[in-house]
PQR file of N, CA, C, O and H, with PARSE charges and radii, in Angstrom:
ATOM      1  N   UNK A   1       0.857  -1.171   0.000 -0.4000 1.5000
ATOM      2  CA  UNK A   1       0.000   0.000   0.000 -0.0000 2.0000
ATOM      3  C   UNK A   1       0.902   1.232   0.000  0.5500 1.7000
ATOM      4  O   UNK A   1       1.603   1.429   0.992 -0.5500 1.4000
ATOM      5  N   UNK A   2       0.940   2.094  -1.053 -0.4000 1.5000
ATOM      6  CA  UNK A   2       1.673   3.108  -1.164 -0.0000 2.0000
ATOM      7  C   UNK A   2       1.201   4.045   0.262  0.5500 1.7000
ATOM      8  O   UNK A   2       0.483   3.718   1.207 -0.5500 1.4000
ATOM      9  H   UNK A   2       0.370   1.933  -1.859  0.4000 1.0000
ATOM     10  N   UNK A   3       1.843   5.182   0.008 -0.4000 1.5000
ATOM     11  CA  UNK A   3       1.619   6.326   0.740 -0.0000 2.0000
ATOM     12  C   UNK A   3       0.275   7.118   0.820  0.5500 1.7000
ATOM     13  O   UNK A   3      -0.221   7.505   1.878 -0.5500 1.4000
ATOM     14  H   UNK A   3       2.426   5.448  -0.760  0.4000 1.0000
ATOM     15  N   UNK A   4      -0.406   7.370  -0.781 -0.4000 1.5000
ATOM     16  CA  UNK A   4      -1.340   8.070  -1.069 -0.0000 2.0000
ATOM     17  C   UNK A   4      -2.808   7.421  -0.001  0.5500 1.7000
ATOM     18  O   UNK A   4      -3.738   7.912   0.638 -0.5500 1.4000
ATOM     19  H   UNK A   4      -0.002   7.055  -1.640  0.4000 1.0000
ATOM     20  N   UNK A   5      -2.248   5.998  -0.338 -0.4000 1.5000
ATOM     21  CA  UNK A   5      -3.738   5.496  -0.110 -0.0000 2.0000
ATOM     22  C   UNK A   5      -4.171   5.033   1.611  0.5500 1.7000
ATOM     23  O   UNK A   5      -5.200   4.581   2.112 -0.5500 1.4000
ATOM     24  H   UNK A   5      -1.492   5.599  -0.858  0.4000 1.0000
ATOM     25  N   UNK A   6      -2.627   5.462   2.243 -0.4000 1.5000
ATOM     26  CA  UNK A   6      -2.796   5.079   3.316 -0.0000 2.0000
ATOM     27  C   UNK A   6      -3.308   6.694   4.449  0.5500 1.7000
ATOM     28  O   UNK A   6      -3.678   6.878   5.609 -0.5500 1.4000
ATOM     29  H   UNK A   6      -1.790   5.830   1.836  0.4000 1.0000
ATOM     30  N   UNK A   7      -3.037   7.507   3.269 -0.4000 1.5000
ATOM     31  CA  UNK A   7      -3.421   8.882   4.072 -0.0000 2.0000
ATOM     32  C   UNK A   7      -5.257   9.184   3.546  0.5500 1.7000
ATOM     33  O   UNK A   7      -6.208   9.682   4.148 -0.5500 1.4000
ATOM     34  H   UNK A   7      -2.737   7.357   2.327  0.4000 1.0000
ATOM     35  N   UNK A   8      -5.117   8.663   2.312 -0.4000 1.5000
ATOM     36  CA  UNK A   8      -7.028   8.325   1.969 -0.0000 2.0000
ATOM     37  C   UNK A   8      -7.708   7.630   3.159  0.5500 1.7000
ATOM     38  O   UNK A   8      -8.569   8.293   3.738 -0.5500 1.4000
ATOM     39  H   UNK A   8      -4.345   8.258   1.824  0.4000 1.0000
ATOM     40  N   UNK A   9      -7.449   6.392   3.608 -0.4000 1.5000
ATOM     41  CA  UNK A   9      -7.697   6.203   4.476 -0.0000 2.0000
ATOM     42  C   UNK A   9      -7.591   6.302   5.842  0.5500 1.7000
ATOM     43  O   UNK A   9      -8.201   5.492   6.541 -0.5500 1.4000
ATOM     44  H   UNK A   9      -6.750   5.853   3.138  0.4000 1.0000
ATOM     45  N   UNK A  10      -6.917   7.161   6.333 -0.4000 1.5000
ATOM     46  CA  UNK A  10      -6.689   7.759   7.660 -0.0000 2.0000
ATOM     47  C   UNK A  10      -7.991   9.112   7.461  0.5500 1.7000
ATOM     48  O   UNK A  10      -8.819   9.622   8.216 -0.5500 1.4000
ATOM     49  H   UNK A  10      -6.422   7.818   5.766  0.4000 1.0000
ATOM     50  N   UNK A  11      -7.740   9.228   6.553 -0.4000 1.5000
ATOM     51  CA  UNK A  11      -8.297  11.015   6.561 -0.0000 2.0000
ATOM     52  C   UNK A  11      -9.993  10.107   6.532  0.5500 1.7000
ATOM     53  O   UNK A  11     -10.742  10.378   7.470 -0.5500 1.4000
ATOM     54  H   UNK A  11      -7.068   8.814   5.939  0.4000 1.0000
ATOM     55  N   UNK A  12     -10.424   9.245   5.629 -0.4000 1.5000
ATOM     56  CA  UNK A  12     -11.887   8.383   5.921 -0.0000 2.0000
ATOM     57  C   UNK A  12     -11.835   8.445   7.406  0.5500 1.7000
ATOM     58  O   UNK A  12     -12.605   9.180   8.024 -0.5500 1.4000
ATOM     59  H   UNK A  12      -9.816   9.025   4.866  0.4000 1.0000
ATOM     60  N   UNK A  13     -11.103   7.825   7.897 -0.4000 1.5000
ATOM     61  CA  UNK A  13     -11.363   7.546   9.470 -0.0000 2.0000
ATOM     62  C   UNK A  13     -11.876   8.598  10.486  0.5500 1.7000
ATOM     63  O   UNK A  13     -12.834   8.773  11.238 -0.5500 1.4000
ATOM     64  H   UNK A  13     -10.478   7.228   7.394  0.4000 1.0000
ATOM     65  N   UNK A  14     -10.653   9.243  10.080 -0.4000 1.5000
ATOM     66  CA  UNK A  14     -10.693  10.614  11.065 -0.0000 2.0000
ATOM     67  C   UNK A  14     -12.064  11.361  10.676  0.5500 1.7000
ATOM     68  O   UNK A  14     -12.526  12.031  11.599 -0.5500 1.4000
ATOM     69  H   UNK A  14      -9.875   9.101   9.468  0.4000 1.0000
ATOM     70  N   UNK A  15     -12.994  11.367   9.154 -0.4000 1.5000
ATOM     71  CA  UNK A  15     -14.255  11.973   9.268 -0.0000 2.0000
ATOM     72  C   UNK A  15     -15.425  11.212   9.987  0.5500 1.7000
ATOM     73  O   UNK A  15     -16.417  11.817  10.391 -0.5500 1.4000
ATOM     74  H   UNK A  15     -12.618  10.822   8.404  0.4000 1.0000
ATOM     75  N   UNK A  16     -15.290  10.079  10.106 -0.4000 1.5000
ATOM     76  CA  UNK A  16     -15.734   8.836  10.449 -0.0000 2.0000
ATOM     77  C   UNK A  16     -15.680   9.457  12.447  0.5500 1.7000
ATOM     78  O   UNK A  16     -16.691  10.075  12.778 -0.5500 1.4000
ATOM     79  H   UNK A  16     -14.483   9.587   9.778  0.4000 1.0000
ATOM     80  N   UNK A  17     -14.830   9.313  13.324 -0.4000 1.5000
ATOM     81  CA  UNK A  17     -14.418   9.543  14.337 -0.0000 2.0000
ATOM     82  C   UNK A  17     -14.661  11.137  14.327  0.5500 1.7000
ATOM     83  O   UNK A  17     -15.043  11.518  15.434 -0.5500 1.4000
ATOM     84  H   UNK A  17     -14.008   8.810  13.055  0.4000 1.0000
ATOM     85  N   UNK A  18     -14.580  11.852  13.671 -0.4000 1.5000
ATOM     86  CA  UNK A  18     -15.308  13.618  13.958 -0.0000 2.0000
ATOM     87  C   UNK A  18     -16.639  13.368  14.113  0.5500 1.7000
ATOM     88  O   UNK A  18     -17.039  13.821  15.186 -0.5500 1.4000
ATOM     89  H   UNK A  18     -14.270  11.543  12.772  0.4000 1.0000
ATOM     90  N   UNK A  19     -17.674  12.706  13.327 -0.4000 1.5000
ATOM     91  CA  UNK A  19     -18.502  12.918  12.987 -0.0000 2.0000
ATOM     92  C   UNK A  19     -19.387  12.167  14.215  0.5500 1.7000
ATOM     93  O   UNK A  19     -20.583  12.357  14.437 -0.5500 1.4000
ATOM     94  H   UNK A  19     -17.349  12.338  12.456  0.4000 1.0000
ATOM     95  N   UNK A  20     -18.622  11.404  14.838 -0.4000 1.5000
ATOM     96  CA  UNK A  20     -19.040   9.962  15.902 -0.0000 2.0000
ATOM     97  C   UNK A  20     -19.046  10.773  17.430  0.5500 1.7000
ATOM     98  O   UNK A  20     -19.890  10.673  18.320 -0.5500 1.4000
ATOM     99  H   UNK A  20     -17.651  11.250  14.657  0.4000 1.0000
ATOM    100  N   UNK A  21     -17.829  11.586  17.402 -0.4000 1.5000
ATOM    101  CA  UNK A  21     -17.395  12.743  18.367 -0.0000 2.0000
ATOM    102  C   UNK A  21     -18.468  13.953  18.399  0.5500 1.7000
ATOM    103  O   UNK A  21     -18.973  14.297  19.467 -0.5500 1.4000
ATOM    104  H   UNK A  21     -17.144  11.667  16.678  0.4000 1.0000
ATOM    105  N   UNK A  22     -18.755  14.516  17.303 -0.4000 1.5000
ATOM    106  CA  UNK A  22     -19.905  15.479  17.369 -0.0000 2.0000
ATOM    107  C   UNK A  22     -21.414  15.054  17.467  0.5500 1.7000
ATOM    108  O   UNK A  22     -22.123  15.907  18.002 -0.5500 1.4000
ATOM    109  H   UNK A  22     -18.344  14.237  16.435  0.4000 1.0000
ATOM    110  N   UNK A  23     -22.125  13.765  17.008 -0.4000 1.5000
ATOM    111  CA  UNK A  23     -22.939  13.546  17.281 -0.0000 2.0000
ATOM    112  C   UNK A  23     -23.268  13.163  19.344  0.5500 1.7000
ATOM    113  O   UNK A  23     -24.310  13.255  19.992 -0.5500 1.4000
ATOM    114  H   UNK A  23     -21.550  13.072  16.574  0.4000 1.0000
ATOM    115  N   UNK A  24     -21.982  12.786  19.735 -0.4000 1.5000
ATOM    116  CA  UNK A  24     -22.021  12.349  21.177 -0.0000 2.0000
ATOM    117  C   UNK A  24     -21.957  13.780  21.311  0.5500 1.7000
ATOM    118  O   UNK A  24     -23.032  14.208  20.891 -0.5500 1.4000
ATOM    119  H   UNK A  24     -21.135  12.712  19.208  0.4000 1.0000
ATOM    120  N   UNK A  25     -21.392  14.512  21.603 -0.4000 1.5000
ATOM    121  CA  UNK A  25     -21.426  16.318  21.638 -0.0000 2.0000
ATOM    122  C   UNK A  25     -23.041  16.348  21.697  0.5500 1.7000
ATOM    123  O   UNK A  25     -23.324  16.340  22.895 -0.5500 1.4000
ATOM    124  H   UNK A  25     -20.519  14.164  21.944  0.4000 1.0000
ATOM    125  N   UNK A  26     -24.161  16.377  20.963 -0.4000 1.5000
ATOM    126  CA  UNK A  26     -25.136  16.726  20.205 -0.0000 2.0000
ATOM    127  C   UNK A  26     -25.851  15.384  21.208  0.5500 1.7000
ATOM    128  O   UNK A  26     -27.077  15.293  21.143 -0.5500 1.4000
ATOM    129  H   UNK A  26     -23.931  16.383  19.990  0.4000 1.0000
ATOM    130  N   UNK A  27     -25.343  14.693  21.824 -0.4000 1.5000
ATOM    131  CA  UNK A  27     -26.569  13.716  22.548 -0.0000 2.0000
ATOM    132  C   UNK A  27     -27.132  12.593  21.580  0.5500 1.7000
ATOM    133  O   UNK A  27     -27.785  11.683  22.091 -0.5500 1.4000
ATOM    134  H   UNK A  27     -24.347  14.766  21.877  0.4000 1.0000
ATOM    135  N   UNK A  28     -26.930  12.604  20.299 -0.4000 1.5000
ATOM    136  CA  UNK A  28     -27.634  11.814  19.863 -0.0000 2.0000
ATOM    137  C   UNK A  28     -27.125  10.265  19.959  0.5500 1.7000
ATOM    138  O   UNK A  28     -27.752   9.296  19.530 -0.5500 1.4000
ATOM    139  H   UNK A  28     -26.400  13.343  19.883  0.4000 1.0000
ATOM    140  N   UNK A  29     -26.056  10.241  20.509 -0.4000 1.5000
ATOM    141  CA  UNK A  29     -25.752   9.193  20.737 -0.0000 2.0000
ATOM    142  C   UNK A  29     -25.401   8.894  21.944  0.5500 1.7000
ATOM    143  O   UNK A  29     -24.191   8.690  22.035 -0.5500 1.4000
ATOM    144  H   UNK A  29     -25.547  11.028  20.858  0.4000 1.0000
ATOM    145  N   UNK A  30     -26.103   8.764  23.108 -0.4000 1.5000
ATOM    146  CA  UNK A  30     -25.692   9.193  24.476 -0.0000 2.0000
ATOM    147  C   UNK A  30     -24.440   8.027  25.058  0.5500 1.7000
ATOM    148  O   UNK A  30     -24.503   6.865  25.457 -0.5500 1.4000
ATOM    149  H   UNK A  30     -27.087   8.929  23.035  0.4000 1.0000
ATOM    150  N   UNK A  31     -23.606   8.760  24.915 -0.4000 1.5000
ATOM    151  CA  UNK A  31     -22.398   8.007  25.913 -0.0000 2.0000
ATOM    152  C   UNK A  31     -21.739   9.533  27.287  0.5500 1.7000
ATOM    153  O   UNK A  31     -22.007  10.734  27.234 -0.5500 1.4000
ATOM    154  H   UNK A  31     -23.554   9.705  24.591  0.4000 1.0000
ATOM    155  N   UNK A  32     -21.167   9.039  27.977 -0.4000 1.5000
ATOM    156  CA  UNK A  32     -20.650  10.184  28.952 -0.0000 2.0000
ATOM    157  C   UNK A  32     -19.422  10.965  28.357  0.5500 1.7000
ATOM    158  O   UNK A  32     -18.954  10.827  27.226 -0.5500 1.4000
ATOM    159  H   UNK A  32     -20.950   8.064  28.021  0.4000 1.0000
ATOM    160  N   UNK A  33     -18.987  11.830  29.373 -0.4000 1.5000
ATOM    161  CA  UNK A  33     -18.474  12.763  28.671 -0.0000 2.0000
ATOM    162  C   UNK A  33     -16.740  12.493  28.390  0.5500 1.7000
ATOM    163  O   UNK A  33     -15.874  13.076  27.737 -0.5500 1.4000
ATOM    164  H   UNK A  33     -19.367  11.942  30.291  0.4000 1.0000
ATOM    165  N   UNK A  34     -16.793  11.148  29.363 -0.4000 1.5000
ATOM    166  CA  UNK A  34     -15.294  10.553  29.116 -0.0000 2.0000
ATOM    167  C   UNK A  34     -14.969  10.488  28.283  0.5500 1.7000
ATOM    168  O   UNK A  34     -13.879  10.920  27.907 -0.5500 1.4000
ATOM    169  H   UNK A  34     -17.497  10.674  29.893  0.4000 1.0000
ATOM    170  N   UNK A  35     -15.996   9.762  27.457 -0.4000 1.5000
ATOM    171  CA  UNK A  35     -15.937   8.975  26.168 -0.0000 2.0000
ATOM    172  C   UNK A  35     -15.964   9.879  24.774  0.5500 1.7000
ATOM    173  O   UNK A  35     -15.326   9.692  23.738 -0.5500 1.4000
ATOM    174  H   UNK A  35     -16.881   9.411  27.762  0.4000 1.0000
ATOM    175  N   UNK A  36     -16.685  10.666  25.021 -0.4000 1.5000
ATOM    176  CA  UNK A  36     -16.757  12.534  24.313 -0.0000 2.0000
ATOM    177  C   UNK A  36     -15.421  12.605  24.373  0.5500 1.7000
ATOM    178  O   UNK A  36     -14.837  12.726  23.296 -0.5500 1.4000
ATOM    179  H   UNK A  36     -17.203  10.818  25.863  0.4000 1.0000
ATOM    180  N   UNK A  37     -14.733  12.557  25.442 -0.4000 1.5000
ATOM    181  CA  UNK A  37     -13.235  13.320  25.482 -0.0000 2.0000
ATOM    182  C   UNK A  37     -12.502  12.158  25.059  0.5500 1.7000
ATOM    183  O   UNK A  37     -11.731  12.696  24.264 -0.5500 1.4000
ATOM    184  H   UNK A  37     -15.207  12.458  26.317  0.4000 1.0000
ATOM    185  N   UNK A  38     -12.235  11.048  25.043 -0.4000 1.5000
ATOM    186  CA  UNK A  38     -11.124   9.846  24.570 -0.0000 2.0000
ATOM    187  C   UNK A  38     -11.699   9.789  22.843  0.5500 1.7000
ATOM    188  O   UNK A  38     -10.887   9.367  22.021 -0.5500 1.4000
ATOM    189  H   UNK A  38     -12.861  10.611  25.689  0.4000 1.0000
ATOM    190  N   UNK A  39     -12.696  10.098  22.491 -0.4000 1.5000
ATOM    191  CA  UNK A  39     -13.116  10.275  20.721 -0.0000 2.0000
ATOM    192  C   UNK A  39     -12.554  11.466  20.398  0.5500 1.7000
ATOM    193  O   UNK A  39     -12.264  11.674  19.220 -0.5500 1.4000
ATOM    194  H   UNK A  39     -13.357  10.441  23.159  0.4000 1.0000
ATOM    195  N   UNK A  40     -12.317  12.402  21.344 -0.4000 1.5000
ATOM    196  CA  UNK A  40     -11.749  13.952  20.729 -0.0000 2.0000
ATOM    197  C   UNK A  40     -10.544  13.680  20.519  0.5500 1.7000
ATOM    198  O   UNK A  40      -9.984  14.005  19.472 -0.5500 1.4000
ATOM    199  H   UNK A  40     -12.552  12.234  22.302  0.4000 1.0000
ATOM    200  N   UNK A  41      -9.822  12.889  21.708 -0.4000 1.5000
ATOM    201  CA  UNK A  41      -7.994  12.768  21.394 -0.0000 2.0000
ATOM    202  C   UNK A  41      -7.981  12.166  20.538  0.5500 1.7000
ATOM    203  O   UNK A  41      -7.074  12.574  19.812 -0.5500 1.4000
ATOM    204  H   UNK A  41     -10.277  12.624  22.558  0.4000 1.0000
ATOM    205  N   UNK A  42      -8.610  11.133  19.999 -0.4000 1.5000
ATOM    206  CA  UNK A  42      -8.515  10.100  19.161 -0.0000 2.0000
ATOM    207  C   UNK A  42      -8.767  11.027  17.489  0.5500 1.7000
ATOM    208  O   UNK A  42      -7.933  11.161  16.594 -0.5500 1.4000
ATOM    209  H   UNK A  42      -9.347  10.802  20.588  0.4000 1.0000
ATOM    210  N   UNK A  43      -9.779  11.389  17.518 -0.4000 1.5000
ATOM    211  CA  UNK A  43      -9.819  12.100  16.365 -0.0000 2.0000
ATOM    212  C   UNK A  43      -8.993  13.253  15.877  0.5500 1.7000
ATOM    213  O   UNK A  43      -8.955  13.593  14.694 -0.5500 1.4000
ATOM    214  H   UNK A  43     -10.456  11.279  18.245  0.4000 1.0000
ATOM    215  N   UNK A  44      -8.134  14.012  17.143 -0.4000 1.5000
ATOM    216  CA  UNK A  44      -7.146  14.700  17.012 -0.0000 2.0000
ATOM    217  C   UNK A  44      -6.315  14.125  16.529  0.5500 1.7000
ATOM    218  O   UNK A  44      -5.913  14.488  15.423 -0.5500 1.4000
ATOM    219  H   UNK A  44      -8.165  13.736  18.103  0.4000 1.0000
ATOM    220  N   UNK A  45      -5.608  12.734  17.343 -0.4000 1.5000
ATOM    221  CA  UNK A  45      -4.379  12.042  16.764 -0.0000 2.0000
ATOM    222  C   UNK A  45      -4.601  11.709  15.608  0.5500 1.7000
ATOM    223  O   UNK A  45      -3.609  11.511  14.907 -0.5500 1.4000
ATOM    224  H   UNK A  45      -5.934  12.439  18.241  0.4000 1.0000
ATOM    225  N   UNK A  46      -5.474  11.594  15.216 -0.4000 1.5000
ATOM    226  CA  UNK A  46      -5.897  10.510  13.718 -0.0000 2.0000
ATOM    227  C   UNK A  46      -6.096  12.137  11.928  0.5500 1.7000
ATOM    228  O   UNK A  46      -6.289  12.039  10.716 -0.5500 1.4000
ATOM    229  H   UNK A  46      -6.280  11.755  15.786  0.4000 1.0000
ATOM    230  N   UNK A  47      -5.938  13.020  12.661 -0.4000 1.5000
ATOM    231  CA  UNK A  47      -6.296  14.568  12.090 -0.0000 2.0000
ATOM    232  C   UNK A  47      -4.879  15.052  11.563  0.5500 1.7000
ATOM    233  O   UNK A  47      -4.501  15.555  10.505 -0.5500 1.4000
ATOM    234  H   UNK A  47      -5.780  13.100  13.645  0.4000 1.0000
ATOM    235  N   UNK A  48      -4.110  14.602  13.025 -0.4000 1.5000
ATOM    236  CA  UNK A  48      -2.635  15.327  12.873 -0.0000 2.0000
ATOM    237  C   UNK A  48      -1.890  14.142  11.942  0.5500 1.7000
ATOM    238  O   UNK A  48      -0.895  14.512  11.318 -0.5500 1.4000
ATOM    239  H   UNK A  48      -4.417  14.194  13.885  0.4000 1.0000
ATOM    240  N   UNK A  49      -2.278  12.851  11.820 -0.4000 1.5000
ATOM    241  CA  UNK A  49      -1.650  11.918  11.454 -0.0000 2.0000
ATOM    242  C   UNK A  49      -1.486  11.817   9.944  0.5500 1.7000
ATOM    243  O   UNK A  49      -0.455  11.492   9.354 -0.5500 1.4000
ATOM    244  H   UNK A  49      -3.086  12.551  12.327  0.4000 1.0000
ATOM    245  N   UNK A  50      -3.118  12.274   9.199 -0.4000 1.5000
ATOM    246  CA  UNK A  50      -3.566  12.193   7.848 -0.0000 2.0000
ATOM    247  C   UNK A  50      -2.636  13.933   7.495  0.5500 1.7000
ATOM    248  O   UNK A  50      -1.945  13.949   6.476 -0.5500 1.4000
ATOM    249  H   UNK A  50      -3.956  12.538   9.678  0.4000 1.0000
ATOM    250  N   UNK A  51      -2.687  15.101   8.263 -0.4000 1.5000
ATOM    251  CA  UNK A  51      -1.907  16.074   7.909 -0.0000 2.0000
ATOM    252  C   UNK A  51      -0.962  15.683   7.701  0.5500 1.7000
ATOM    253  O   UNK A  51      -0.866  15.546   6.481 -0.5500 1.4000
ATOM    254  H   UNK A  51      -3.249  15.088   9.090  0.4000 1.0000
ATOM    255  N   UNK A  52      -0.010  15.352   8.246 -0.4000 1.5000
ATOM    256  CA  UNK A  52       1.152  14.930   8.365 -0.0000 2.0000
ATOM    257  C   UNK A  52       1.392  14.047   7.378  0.5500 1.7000
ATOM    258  O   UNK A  52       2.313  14.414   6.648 -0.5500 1.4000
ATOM    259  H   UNK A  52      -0.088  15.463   9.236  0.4000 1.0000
ATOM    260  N   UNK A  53       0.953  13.127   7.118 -0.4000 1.5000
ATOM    261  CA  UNK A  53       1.325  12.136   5.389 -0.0000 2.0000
ATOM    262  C   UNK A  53       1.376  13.135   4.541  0.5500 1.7000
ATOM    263  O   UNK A  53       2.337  13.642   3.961 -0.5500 1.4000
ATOM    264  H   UNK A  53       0.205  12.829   7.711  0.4000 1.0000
ATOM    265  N   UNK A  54      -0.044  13.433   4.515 -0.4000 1.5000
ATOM    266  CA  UNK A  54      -0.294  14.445   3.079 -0.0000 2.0000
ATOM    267  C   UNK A  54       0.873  15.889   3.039  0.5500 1.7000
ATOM    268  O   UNK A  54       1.230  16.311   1.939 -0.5500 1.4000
ATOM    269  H   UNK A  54      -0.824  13.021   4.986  0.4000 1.0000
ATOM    270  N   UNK A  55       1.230  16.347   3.940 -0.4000 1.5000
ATOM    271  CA  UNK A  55       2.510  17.366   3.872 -0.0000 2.0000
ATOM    272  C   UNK A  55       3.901  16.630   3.709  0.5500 1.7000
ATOM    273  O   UNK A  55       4.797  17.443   3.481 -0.5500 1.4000
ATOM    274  H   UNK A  55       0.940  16.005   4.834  0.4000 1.0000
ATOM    275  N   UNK A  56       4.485  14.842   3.783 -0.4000 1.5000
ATOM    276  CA  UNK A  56       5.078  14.297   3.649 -0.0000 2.0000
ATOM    277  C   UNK A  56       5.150  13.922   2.055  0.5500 1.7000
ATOM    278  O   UNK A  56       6.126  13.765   1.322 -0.5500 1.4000
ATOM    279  H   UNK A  56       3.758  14.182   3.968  0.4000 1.0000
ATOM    280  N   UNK A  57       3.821  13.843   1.816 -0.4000 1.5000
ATOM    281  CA  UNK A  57       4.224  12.845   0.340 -0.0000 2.0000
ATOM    282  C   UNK A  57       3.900  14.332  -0.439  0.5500 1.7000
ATOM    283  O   UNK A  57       4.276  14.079  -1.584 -0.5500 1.4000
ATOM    284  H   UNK A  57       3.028  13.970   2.412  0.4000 1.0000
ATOM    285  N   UNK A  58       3.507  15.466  -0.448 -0.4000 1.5000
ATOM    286  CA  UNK A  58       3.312  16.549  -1.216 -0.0000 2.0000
ATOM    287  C   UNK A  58       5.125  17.534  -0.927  0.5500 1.7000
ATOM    288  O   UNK A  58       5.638  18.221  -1.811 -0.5500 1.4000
ATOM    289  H   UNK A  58       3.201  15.672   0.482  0.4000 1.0000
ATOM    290  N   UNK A  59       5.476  17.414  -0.136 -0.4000 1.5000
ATOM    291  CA  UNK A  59       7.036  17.956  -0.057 -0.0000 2.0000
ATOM    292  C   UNK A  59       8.425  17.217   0.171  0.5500 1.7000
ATOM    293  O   UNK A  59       9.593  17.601   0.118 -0.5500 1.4000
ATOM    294  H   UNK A  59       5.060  16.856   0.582  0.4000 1.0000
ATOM    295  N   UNK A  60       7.941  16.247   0.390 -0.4000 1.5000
ATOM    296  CA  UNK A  60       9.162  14.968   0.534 -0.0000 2.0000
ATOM    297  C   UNK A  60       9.333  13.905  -0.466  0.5500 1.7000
ATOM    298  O   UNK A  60      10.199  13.044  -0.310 -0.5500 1.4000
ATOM    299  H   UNK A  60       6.992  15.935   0.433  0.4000 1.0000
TER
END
């Protein structure tokens, strides 16, 4: 799996995990607020991760 396709799929994820994170935000999916906060780091790490390829394989 090249580079391209492994930051395609990180960056899927990470909208996947925003979108999972804001609906718990929004209640519609009621979990507590731990869990609100361990989906936020998670979707952070997974945000900075897909940046980070895509500024790797576009300048490196």
């Amino acid at each position: 799996m090249d580079l391209y396709l492994t930051a395609m799929y990180v960056g899927i994820l990470t909208y996947v995990f925003m979108l999972i994170t804001f609906l718990i935000g929004l209640r519609v999916i009621k979990l507590g607020f731990k869990k609100h906060k361990v989906f936020a780091i998670i979707t952070l790490i997974l945000a900075t991760l897909h940046g980070g390829t895509l500024i790797y394989y576009n300048f490196f």
